[in-house]
C-alpha positions in Angstrom: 6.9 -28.1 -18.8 3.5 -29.0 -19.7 0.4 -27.3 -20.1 -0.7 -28.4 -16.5 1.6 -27.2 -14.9 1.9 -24.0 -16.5 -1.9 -23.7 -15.0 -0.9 -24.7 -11.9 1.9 -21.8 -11.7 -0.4 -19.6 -13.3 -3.5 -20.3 -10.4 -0.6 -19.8 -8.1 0.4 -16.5 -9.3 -3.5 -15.7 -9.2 -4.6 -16.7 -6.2 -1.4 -14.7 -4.4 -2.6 -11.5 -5.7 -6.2 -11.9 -5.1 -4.9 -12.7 -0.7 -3.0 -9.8 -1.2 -5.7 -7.6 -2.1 -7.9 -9.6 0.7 -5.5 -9.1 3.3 -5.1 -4.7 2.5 -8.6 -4.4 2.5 -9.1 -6.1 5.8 -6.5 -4.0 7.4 -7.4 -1.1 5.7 -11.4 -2.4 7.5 -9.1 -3.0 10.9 -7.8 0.2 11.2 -9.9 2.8 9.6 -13.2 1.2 10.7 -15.4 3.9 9.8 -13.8 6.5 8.2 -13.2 3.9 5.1 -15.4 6.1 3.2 -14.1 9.5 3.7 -10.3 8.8 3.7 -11.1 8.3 -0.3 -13.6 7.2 -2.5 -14.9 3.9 -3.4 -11.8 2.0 -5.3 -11.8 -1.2 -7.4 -10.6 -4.0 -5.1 -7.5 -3.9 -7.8 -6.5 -0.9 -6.6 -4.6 -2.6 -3.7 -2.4 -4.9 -6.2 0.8 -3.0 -5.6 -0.3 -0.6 -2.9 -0.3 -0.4 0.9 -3.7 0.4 2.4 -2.1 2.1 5.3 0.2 4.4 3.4 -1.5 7.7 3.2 0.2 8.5 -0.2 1.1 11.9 0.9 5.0 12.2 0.3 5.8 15.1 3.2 3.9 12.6 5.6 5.2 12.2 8.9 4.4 8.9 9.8 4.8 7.6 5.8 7.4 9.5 4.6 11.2 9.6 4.4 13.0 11.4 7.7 15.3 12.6 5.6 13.0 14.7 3.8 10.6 15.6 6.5 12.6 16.0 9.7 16.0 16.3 8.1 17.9 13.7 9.7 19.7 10.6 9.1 17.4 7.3 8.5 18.5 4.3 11.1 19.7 2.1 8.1 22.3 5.3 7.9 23.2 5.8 11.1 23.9 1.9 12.1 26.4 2.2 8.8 28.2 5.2 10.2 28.4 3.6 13.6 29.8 0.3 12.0 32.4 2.2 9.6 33.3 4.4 12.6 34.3 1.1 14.3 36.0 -0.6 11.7 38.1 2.8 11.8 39.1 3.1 15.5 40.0 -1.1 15.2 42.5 -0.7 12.2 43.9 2.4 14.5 
């Protein structure tokens, strides 16, 4: 490839993270219009690279973390296999 285009992938690349970032903070705006502020503290626009502005960051949360660590239960991923293999089963029967 040539050097062009290797700035062309490269702007790409760029410009992808920097709408990412764009697009948390406006939802993070959206949904949390004024309590911005006191949910945490003033962050570098960065900050949002590889993180979700809605996740609360709090493992044990209901809403944002995993049932089977907070309610004890099955996820739905888990419980459509069981249904499926339990199927499978009574067919072969």
């Amino acid at each position: 490839m040539s050097n062009t285009e290797y700035r062309l992938i490269r702007s790409k690349r760029l410009l992808q993270k920097q709408r990412h970032i764009k697009r948390q903070i406006g939802l993070k705006k959206l949904y949390l219009i004024n309590a911005i502020d006191q949910v945490e503290p003033k962050v570098s626009p960065h900050f949002y690279h590889k993180k979700n502005s809605l996740n609360c960051g709090r493992p044990r949360c209901g809403l944002c973390g995993n049932p089977r660590r907070v309610y004890k239960e099955i996820t739905f991923q888990e419980k459509k296999f069981f249904e499926n293999a339990d199927d499978q089963i009574k067919q072969t029967l």
